[in-house]
N, C-alpha and C positions, 0 to 999 in steps of 0.2 A: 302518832296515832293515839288517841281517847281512846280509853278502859270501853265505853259505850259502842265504839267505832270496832273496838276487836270483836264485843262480842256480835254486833251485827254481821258479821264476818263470819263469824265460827257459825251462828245459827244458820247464815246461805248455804256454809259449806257442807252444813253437817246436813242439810236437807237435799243439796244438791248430790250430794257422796250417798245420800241412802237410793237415792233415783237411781244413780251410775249401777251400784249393787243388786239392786232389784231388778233391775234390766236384763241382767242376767241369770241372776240364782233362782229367782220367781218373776220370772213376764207376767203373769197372773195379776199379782199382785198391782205390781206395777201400771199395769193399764187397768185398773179395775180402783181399787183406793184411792192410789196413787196419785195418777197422773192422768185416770180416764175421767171421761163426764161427772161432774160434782164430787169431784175428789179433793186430796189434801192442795195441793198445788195450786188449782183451780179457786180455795178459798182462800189462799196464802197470798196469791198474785191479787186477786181483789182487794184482802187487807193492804198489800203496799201502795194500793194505789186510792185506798181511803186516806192513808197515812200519810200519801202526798198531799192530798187536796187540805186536810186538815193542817198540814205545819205549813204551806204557803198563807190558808186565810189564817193562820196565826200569826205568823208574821208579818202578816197586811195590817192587822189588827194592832200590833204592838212600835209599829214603825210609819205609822198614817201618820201622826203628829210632825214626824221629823224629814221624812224624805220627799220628794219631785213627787208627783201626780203620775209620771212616766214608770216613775219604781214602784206605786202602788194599783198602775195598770197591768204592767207584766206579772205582780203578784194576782191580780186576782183574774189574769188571762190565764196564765199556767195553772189557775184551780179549775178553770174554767172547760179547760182542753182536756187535763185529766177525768175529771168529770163527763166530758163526754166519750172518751175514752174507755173509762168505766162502763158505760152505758152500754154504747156499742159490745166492749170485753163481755160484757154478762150478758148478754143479749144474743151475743153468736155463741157461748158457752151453753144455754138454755137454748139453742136452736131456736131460735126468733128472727133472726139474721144468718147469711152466712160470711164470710171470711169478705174483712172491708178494706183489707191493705194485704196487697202480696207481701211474703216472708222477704225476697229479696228487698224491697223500697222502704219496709222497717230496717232491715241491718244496713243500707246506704245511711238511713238520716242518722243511727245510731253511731256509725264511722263518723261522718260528718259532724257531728255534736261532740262525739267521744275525744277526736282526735284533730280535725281540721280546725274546728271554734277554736278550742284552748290555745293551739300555737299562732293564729291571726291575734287572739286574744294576747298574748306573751310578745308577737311581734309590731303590731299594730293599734299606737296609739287610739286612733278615733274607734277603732272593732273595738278596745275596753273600754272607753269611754260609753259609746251602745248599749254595749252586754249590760256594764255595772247601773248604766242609766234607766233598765228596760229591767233590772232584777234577772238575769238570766243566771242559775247558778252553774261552774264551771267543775266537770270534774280534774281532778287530783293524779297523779304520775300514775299513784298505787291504784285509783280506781279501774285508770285503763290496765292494768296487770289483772287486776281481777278479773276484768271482763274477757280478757283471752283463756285466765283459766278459766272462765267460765263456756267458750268455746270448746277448748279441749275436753273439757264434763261431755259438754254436748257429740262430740262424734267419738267419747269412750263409751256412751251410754250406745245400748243395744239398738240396732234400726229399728225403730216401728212406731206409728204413727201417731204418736203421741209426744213423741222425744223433743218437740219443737215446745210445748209447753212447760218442761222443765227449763229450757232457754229461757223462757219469757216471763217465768216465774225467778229466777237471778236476775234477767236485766232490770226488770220492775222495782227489785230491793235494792239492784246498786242504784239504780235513780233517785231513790228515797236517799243512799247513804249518800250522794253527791249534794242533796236537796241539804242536807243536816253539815256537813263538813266541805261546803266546795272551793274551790281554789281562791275564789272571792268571797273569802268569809266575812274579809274587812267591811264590805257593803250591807252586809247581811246585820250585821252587829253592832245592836243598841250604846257599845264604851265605847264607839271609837264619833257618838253622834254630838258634836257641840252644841249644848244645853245652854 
């Protein structure tokens, strides 16, 4: 794991760990700064999900020259999705919208992507072929570790109805940290392109 890679890590955890804390010693707080309407959280998970849309079209940008038409569709699909995603996220955050995917049908596709892909992907020549061909970044053993502590955060933190956006505020930035380090980094990476 990159010096980069830890501290992405340390900073989720140390935001996640001050949620867990607050949750209990100050609710107040917690739903009020925190974690409630235009609070820290709330602008943390928007930045990760600028941070995604910006290092895909960078990487669309720096790899047009060299790859398939196919890799630089899924690069600039995946900015495309987040982007709308962002839209909607800030949208139902500001009360413009309300709630546009149930909680369950997010944690399916996040199983699915987290855990199903990668081992089709590890078993299943043509599924990598796909993935690498369509730019789909794959997360890492340690990513899916993180996301179960990041589960356990989630039902240590205090019940109360806010507690689902500290979730979505960690999965947001492991998706960034998948985006930056993922299992198919070989694809991602301008040294390994014959010039």
């Amino acid at each position: 794991m990159k010096l980069a890679e830890k501290i992405g890590f340390l900073f989720i955890f140390v935001i996640i760990g001050l949620g867990v804390w607050f949750s209990h010693a100050n609710l107040e707080a917690y739903q009020s700064w925190y974690a409630g309407p235009h609070g820290l959280l709330e602008w943390l998970t928007l930045a990760s999900i600028l941070s995604c849309i910006i290092a895909s079209l960078y990487r669309a940008s720096i790899l047009a020259p060299f790859r398939k038409t196919s890799f630089l569709i899924g690069l600039y699909s995946s900015a495309a999705i987040l982007l709308l995603f962002g839209a909607l996220e800030g949208s139902r955050r500001w009360g413009l919208v309300d709630d546009f995917l149930p909680g369950w049908s997010v944690a399916t596709l996040f199983f699915l992507y987290l855990v199903v892909l990668p081992l089709c992907y590890l078993k299943f020549l043509k599924t990598r072929k796909r993935v690498d061909d369509w730019a789909i970044p794959l997360p890492r053993i340690y990513h899916i570790w993180f996301y179960v502590l990041l589960l356990i955060a989630h039902w240590s933190t205090s019940a109360n109805e806010f507690r689902p956006e500290q979730l979505q505020f960690g999965a947001c930035w492991l998706f960034f940290m998948v985006l930056m380090e993922p299992l198919n980094r070989v694809v991602f990476s301008r040294t390994t392109i014959e010039r």
